[in-house]
Residue, then its C-alpha position, 0 to 999 in steps of 0.5 A: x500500500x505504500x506504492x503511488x496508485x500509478x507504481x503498483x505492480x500488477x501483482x500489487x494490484x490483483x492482490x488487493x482487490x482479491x482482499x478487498x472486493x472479491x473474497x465478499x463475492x466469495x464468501x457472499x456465494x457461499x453464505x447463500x448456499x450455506x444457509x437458506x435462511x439468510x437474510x442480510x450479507x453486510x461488509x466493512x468499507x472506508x472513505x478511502x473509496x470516494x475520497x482520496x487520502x493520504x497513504x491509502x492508495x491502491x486500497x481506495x480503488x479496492x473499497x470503490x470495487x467493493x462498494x461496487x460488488x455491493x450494489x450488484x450483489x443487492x441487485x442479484x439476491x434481491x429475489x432470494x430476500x437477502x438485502x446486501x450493505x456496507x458500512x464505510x466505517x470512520x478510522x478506527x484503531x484496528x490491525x487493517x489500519x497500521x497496514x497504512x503508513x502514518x495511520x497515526x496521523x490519519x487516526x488524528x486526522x479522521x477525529x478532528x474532522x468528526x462533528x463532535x471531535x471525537x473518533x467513532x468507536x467499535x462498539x458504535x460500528x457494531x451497533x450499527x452492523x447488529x441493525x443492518x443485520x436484523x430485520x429491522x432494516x428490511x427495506x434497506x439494501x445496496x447502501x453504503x451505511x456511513x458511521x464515521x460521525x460526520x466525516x463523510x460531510x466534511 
């Protein structure tokens, strides 16, 4: 990820949209077969996918593939009664995150741009995710679900 967009290797490249938006194809197909019950497939994404931020790089084409995979999959599962979403999640201090040189200040940064001033936690992701995952959302699908407290706005 430290490479420019225009200096990753094509290996560089397949590799991160394997990670990133084909393993939610994957594992989306085989969640389907699995459990016939299923009613919601939910994925993690980032503003990394419509913004450009510093250091993220090859990783903001691989989440705006991802976002893409999301709305065909709605699209393809609507039939079956599954509802597909993301949640493009604010900076949180995670092990994805350390993968991104200086994620310190990102982190810093993500939290002054929040409308309150302080950073989203993980606990407010799951809460979010616990929704899109019960029946409680059943008219929504093929949407990106921003919890990042407002940074998306900025």
């Amino acid at each position: 990820m430290e490479n420019d967009v225009l200096q990753i290797s094509k290996a560089g490249y397949n590799l991160a949209q394997d990670i990133s938006a084909y393993s939610f194809l994957a594992v989306t197909r085989s969640a389907v077969r699995l459990f016939p019950e299923l009613r919601s497939v939910l994925t993690l994404t980032y503003f990394g996918s419509t913004h450009v931020i510093p250091n993220y790089n090859i990783m903001g084409v691989a989440k705006a593939a991802l976002e893409a995979n999301v709305r065909y999959t709605a699209k393809e599962l609507g039939p079956q009664h599954v509802r597909v979403n993301a949640i493009s999640a604010g900076a949180i201090k995670t092990l994805a995150v350390t993968g991104v040189k200086n994620h310190g200040s990102l982190l810093k940064m993500s939290r002054e741009a929040t409308v309150d001033g302080e950073s989203v936690t993980q606990e407010e992701i799951g809460n979010t995710a616990a929704l899109l995952l019960s029946d409680m959302s059943s008219g929504v699908t093929g949407d990106i679900i921003y919890v990042d407290k407002g940074v998306h706005l900025m």
